[in-house]
C-alpha positions in Angstrom: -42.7 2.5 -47.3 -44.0 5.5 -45.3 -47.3 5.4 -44.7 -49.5 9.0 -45.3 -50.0 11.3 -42.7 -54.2 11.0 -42.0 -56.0 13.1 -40.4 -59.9 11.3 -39.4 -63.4 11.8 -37.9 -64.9 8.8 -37.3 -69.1 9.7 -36.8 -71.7 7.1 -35.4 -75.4 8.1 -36.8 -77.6 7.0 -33.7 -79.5 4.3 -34.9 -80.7 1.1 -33.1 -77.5 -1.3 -33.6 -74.9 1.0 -33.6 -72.6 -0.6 -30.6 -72.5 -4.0 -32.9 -70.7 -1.4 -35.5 -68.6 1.2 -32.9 -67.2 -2.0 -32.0 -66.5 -3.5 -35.6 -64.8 -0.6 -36.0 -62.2 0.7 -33.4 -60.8 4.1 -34.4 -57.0 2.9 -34.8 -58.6 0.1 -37.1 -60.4 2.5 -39.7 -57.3 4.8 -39.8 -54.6 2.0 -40.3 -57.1 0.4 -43.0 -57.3 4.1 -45.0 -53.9 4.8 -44.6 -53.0 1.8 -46.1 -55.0 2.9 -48.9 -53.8 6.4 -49.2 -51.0 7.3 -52.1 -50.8 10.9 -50.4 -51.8 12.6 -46.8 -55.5 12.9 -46.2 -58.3 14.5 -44.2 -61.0 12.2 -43.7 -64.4 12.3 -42.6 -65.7 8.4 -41.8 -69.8 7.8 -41.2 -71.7 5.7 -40.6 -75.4 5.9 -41.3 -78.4 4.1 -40.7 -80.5 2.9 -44.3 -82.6 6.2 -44.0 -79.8 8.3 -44.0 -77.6 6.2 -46.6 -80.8 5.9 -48.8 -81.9 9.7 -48.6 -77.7 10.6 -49.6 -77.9 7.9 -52.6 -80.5 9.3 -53.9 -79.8 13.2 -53.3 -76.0 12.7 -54.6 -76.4 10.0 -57.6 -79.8 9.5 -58.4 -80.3 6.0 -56.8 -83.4 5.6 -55.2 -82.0 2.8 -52.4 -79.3 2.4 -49.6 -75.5 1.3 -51.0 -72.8 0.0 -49.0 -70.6 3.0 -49.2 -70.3 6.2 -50.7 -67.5 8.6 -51.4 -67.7 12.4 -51.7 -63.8 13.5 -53.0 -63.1 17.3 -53.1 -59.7 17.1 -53.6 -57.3 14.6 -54.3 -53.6 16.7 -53.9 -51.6 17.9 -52.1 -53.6 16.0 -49.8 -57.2 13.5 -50.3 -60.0 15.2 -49.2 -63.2 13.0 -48.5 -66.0 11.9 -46.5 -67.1 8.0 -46.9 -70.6 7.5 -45.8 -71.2 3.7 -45.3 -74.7 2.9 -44.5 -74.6 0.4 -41.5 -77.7 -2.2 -42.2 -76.4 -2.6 -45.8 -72.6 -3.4 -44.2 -74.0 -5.9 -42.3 -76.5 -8.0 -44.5 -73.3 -7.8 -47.1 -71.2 -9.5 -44.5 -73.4 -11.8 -43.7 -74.3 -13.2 -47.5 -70.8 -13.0 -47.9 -70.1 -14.8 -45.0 -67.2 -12.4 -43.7 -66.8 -10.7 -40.5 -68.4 -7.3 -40.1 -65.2 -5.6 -39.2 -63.1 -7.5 -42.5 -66.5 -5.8 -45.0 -66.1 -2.8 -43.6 -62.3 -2.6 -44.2 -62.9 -3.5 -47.7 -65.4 -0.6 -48.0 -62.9 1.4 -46.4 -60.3 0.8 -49.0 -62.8 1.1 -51.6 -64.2 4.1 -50.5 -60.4 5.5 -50.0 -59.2 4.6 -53.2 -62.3 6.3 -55.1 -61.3 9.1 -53.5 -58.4 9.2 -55.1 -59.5 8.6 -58.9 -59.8 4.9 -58.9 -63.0 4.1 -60.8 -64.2 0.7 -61.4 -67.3 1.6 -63.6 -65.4 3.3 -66.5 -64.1 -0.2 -67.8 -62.9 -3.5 -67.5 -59.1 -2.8 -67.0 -59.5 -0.5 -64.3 -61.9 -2.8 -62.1 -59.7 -5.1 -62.6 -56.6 -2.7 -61.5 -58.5 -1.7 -58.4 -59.9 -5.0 -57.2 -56.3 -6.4 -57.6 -55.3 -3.6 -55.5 -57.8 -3.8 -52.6 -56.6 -7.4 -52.4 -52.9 -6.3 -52.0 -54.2 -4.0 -48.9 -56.6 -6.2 -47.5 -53.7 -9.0 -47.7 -51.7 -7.0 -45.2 -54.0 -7.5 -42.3 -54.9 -11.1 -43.3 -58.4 -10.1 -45.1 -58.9 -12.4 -47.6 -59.7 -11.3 -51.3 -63.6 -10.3 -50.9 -64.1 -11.3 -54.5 
């Protein structure tokens, strides 16, 4: 299987711990764990945010008043996935650590996650289809010995 041409901007926010996450997540990391997830060539904007910034777009963009783990923005998903993921840093890493994972395996999850939204997968419309997609960020994640986050 080919894997999808990707095109990707990684962004830092500046914010106090952000060496901990430039080094959780290596460049050639992020864009083998998207194109992993991608069906179809992308452009790809990856961020990284600090809880003001992550809060201020959650609330702006869906109506949430607090900081998520990770947000996707799609604009178009053919010929080719357009999208930014914003994934807001302090939430990453308190995840990881109540989950006991590794900061770099979370944010490879989110990665996929945030990828595969991008692409039309929705696990809020029903049970079947968070079922489909958690079933199919295992398969990913299986490929570079993550084990199933759930």
């Amino acid at each position: 299987m080919a894997l999808a041409d990707l095109s990707l901007s990684l962004q830092f926010a500046r914010f106090r711990e952000v060496a901990r996450h430039r080094a959780a997540l290596p460049r050639h990391r992020v864009a083998r764990w998207i194109r992993h997830a991608l069906d179809a060539d992308g452009e790809i904007t990856v961020r990284i945010v600090d809880a003001e910034e992550g809060q201020q777009l959650n609330r702006e963009f869906r109506g949430k008043d607090y900081a998520t783990n990770v947000l996707t923005f799609d604009y178009a998903q053919s010929p080719v996935v357009m999208a930014d993921l914003v994934l807001c840093a302090p939430v990453v890493e308190r995840e990881a650590k109540e989950q006991r994972k590794t900061l770099a395996a979370h944010y490879a999850h989110l990665l996929v996650h945030g990828t595969l939204h991008a692409q039309g997968w929705d696990h809020e419309s029903g049970e079947a289809d968070a079922e489909a997609m958690e079933a199919r960020e295992i398969e990913i994640l299986a490929r570079f010995g993550i084990k199933n986050p759930y």
